[in-house]
Backbone bond lengths (Angstrom), bond angles and torsions (degrees), N, CA, C in turn:
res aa  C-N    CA-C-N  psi(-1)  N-CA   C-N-CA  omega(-1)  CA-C   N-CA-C  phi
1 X - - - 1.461 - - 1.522 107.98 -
2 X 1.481 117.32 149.09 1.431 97.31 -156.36 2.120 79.13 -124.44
3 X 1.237 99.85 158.72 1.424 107.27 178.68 1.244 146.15 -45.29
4 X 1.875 95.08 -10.71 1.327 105.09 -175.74 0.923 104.54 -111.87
5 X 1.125 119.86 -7.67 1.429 125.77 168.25 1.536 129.38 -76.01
6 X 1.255 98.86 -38.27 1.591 130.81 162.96 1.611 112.43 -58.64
7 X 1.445 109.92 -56.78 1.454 122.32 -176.63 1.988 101.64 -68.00
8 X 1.518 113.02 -24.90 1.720 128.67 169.10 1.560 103.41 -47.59
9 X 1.130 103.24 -62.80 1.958 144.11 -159.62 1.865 88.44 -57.16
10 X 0.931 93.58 -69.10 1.901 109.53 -174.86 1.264 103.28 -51.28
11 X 1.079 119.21 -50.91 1.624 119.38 -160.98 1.514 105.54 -68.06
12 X 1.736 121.14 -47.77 1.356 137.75 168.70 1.433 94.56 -37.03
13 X 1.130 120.92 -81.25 1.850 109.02 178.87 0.933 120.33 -27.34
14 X 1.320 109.42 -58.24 1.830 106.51 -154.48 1.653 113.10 -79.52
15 X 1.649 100.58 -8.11 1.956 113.58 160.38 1.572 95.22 -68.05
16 X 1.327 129.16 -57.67 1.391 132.88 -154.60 1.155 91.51 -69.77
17 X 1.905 144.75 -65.48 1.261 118.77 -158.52 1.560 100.67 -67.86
18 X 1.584 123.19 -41.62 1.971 108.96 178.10 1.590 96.87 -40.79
19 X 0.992 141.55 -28.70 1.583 123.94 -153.89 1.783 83.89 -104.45
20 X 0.570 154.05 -7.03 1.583 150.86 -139.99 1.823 87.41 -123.32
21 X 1.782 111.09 -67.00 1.640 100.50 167.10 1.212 122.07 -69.60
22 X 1.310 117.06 -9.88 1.782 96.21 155.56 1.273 153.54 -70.65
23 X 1.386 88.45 -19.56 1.434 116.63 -176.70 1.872 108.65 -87.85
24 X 1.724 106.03 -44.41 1.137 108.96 170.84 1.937 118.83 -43.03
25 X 1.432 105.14 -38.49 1.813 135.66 -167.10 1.010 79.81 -50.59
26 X 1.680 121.16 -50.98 1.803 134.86 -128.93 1.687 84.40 -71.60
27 X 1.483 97.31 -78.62 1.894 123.60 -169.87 1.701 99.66 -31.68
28 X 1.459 122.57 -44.37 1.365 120.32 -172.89 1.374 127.50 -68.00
29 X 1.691 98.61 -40.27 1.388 108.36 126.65 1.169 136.75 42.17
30 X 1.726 77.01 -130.96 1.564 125.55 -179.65 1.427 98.72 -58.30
31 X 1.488 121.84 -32.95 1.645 104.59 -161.86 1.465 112.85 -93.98
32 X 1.837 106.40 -7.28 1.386 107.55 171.47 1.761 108.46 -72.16
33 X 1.615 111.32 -19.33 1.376 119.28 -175.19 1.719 118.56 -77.38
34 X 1.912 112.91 -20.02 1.108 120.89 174.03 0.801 104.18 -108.18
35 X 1.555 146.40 19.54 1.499 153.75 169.41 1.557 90.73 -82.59
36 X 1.517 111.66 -67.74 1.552 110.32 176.47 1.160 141.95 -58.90
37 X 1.305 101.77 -41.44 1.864 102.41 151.91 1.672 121.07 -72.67
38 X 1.075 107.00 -8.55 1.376 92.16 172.09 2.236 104.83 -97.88
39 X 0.788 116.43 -10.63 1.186 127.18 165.54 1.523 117.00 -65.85
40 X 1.879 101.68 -77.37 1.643 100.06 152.49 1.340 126.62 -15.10
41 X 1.614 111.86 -60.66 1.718 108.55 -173.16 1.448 106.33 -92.50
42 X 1.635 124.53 42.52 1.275 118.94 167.54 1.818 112.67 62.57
43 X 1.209 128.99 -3.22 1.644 135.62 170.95 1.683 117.50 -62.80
44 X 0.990 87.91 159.18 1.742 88.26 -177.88 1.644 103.58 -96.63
45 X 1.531 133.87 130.70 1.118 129.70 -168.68 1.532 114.20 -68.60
46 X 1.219 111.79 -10.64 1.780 107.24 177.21 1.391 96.15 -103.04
47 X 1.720 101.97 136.30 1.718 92.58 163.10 1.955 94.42 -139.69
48 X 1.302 105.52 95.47 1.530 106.07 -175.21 1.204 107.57 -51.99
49 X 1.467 142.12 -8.53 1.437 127.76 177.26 1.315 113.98 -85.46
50 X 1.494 122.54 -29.11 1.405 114.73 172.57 1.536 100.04 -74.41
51 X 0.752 113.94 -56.90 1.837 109.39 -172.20 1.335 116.46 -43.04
52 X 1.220 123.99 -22.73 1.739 148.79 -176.58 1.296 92.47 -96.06
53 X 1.108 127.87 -10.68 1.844 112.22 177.56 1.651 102.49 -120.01
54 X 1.550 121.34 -30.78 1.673 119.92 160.07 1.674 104.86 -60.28
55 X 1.445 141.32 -2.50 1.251 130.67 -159.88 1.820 73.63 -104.67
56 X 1.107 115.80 -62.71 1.798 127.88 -155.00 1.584 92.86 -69.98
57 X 1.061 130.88 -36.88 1.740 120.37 163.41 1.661 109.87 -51.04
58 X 1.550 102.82 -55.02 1.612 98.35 -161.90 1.989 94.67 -52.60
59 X 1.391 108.12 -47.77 1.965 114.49 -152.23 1.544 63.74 -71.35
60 X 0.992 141.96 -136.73 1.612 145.81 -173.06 1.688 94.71 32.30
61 X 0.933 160.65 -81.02 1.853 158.64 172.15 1.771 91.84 -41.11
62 X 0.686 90.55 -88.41 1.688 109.44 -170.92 1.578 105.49 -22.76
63 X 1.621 124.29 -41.18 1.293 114.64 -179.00 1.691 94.68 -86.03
64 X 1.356 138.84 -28.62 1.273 122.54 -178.03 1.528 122.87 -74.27
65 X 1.764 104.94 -11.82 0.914 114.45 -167.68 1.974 85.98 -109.42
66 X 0.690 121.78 76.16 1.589 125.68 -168.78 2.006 112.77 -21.94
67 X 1.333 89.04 46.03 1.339 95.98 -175.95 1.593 110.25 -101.99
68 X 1.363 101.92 153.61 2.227 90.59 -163.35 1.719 95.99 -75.29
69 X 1.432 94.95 123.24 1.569 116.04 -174.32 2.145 99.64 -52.09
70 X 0.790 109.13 -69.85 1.417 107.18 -172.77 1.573 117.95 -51.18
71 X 1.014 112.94 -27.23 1.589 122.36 174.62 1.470 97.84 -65.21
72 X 1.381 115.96 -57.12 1.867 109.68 -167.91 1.190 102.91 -70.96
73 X 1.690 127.19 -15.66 1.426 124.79 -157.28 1.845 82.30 -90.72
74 X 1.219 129.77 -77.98 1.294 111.84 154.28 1.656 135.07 23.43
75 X 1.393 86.73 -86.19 1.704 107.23 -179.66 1.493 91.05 -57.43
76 X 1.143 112.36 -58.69 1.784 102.75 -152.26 1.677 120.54 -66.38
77 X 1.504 100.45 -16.88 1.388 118.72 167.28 1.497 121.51 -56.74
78 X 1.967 115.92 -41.44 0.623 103.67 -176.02 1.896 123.03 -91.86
79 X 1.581 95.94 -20.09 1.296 98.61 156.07 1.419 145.49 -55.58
80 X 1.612 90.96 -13.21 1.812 109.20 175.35 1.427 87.66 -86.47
81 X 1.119 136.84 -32.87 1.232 129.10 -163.74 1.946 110.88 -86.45
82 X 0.990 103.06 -25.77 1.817 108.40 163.52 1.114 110.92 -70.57
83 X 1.481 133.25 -34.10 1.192 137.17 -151.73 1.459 91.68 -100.53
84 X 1.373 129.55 -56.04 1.361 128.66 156.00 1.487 120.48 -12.53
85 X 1.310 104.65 -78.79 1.717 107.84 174.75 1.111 117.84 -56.53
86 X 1.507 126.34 -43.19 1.712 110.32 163.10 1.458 136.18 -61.18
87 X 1.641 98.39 -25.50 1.221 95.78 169.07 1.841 124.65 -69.70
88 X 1.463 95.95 -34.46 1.786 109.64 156.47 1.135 126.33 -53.02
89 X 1.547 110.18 -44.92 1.469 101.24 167.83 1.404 136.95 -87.52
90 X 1.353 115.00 -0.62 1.759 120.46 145.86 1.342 106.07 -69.30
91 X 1.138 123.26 -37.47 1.465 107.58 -158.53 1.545 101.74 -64.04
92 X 1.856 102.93 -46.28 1.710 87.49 -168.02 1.796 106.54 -88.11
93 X 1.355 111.87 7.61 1.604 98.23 165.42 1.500 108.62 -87.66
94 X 1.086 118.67 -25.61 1.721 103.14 167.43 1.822 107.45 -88.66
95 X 1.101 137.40 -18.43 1.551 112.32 156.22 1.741 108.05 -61.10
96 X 1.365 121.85 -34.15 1.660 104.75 -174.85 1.315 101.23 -75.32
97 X 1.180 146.08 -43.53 1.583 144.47 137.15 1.418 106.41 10.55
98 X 1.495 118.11 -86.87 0.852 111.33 176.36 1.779 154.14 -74.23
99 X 1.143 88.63 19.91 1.552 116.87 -175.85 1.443 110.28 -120.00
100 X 1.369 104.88 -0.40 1.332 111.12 163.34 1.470 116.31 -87.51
């Protein structure tokens, strides 16, 4: 393999992880957007059963996609878990919002 080819190889990644944190940006998002509607409709912003069923979707892809199920189940845990804290942290920047 010759270096530029290699240095080709590298670069393809480092498009895929930019596209990989963009998308993550996206999900954080979206969950500051169901933080508020779920606020709006009086809900509590954590609901561990959906998050326990986005973990069993991702390993559910991941085995069709012959990818090692526990590794994505992994990953996806911790992405529930980013999304978690953002969704926590809208929640309590719109209670200080409103106490203003």
């Amino acid at each position: 393999m010759s270096e530029s080819e290699l240095d080709r190889l590298r670069a393809d990644i480092e498009r895929i992880d930019r596209t990989l944190i963009g998308l993550i940006e996206e999900r954080v998002r979206a969950a500051h957007r169901a933080a508020a509607a779920k606020r709006s409709a009086g809900l509590p912003t954590l609901d561990p059963g959906q998050e326990a069923a986005v973990v069993r979707r991702a390993a559910a892809l991941a085995r069709e996609g012959g990818l090692p199920e526990e590794a994505v189940r992994d990953l996806f845990w911790h992405l529930v878990g980013l999304t978690r804290r953002a969704e926590q942290d809208a929640s309590a920047t719109a209670a200080e919002q409103r106490q203003l």
